[in-house]
Every structure is written in structure tokens, then in C-alpha cells.
C-alpha positions as CSV (number, residue, x, y, z in Angstrom):
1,X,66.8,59.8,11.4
2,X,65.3,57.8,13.7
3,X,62.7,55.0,12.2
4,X,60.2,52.8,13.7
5,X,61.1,49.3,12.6
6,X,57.9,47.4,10.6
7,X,57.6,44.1,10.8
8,X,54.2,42.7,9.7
9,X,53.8,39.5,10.5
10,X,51.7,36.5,9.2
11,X,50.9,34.8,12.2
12,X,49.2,31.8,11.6
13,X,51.7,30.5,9.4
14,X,54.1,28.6,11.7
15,X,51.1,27.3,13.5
16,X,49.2,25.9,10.0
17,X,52.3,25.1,8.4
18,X,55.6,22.6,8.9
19,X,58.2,25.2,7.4
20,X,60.7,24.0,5.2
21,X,63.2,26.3,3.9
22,X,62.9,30.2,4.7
23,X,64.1,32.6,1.8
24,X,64.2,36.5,1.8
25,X,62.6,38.4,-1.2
26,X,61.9,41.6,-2.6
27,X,58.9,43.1,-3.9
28,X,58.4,45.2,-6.6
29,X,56.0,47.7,-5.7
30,X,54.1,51.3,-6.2
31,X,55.2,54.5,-4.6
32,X,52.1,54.8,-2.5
33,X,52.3,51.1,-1.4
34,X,55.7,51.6,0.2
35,X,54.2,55.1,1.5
36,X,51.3,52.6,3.4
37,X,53.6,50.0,4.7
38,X,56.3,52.4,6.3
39,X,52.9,53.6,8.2
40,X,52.3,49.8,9.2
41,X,49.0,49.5,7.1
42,X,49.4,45.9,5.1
43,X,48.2,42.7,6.2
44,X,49.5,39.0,5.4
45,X,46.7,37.4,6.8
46,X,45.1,36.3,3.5
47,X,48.2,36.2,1.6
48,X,49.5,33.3,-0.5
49,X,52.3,33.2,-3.0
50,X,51.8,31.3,-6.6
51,X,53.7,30.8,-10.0
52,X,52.8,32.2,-12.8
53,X,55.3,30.8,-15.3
54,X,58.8,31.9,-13.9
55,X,57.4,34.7,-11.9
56,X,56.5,34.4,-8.0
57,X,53.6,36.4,-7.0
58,X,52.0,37.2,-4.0
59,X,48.1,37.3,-4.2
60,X,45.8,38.7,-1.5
61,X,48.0,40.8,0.4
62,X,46.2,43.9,1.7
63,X,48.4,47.3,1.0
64,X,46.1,49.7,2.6
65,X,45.3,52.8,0.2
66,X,47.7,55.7,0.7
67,X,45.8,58.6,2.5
68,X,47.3,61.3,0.9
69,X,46.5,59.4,-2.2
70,X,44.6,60.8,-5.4
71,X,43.4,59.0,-8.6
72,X,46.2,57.3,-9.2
73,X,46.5,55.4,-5.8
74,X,46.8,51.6,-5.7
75,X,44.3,48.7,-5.6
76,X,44.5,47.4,-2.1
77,X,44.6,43.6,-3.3
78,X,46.6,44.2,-6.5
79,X,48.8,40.7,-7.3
80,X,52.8,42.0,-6.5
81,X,55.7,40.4,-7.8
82,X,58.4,38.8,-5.5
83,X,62.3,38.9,-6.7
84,X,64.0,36.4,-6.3
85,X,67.5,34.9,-8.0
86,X,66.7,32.6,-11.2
87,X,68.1,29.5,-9.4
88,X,65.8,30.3,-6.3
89,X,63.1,30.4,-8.2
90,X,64.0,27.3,-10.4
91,X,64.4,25.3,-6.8
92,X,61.1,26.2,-5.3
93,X,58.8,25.2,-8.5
94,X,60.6,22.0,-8.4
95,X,59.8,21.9,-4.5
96,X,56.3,22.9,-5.7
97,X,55.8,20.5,-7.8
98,X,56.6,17.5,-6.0
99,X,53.8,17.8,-4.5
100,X,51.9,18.9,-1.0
101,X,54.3,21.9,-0.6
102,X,53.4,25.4,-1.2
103,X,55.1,29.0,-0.7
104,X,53.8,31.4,2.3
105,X,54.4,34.7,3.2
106,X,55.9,35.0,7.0
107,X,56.9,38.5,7.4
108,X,57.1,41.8,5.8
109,X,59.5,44.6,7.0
110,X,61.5,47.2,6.0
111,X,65.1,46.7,5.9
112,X,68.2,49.1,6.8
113,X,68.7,50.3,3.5
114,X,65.0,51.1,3.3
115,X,63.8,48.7,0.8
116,X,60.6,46.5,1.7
117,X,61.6,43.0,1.9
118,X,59.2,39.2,2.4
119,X,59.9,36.1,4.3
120,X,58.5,33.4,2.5
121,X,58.8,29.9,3.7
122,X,58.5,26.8,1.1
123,X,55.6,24.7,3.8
124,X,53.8,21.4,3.9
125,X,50.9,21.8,5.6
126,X,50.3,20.5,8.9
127,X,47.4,17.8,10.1
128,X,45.0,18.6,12.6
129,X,46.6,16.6,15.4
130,X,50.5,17.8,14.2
131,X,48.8,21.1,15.1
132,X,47.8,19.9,18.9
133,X,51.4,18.5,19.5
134,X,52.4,22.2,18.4
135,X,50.1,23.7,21.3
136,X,50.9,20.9,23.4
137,X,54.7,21.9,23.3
138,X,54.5,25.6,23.2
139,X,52.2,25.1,27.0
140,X,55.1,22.7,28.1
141,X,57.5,25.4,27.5
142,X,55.9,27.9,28.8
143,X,55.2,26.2,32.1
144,X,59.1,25.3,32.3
145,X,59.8,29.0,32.0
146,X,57.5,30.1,34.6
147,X,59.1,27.3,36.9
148,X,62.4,28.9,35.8
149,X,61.6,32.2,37.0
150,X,60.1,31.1,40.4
């Protein structure tokens, strides 16, 4: 059976955020949410993560409604929860709570066993002139490559 890989990414992650450490985790989710993001329909663009005691939740990410969907489809917005090992979970609130770091989503995708999985990156935010060095570098490299291929 021949699938299309997903992989929904958050784009302006890398590009507002200095990542830290990346970590991989699952999401526990309804049957016609999976249904939506095997069709591609979900969007990290608004998505941040959060701690709510010992659980890590993702808020704001949009799971399009399943189309085949009846009364008991899903909120589009509804808060999921990300799974994670204990001692992960133990290491990024004490990340957290140092201070100017926060958890973002980076990708979503399916894996080969079929099971949705999240990048989520533990990030300092970057300052508005970290962020012109960023562009600054990514043109440099660009114009290196195009002198490469020449």
C-alpha cells in the first residue's frame, strides 16, 4: 500500500526561534482527527505547547473537521495531549521554568508504523536583529550555491 508521506510543517518556527533541544512526541488523538491529517488538513501555524501540571498540551492547532464526519466529529481547535516519557517531561518544565524558553511545535507527520507523531523543539526566542543575521546567512548561502553550480 503505497502512502503519500505528511509532513505538516510549522514554518516560522526556525526563523522566530533559537532551537534548543528537538524531541519526538505522540499525540493522543480522535479517530476523525487522524482521518483529517492522513488527508493533510491540520495546520501548526498558530500552535503553541503549554503545561498543565505534568501534562504537555498543544493549544491552537487546527485539525480540520472530518468530511465524512457526523455529530460526533471533533472541535477543530480542541487542546491535544502530547506523550512524552516522565523524565522528558520532568526536563523540559525545568527548562521552562528557568526562564525565556518555551516548547514549539515544528512538524507533524505520520510515521511508518502509521501513528501521528510532533516535533517539538524546547526555543528561546530570537531578537529582531538575531533574526536579520538569520536572513543575512540563508542569502549568503544561497548565493555560494548558485556560484557552485555555474
Amino acid at each position: 500500500m503505497a502512502q503519500e508521506k505528511i509532513n505538516i510543517k510549522n514554518r516560522k518556527a526556525k526563523f522566530n526561534y533559537e532551537l534548543l533541544d528537538i524531541y519526538e512526541a505522540g499525540i493522543k488523538l480522535l479517530g476523525t482527527e487522524i482521518k483529517s491529517i492522513r488527508k493533510g488538513k491540520a495546520s501548526l501555524q498558530e500552535a503553541f505547547c503549554y503545561f498543565d501540571g505534568e501534562k504537555l498540551m498543544v493549544k491552537n492547532m487546527h485539525i480540520a473537521e472530518w468530511s465524512h464526519g457526523n455529530i460526533n466529529n471533533h472541535a477543530p481547535l480542541r487542546e491535544r495531549l502530547l506523550l512524552l516519557h516522565k523524565r522528558e517531561i520532568r526536563s523540559l518544565i525545568s527548562d521552562v521554568e528557568k526562564g525565556a524558553r518555551t516548547i514549539v511545535p515544528l512538524n507533524l507527520y505520520i510515521n511508518d508504523r502509521g501513528l501521528a507523531k510532533m516535533r517539538i523543539a524546547l526555543a528561546q526566542g530570537k531578537k529582531t536583529y538575531d533574526k536579520r543575521d538569520s536572513l543575512k546567512a540563508k542569502d549568503q548561502k544561497r548565493e555560494i550555491e548558485r556560484a557552485l553550480k555555474s
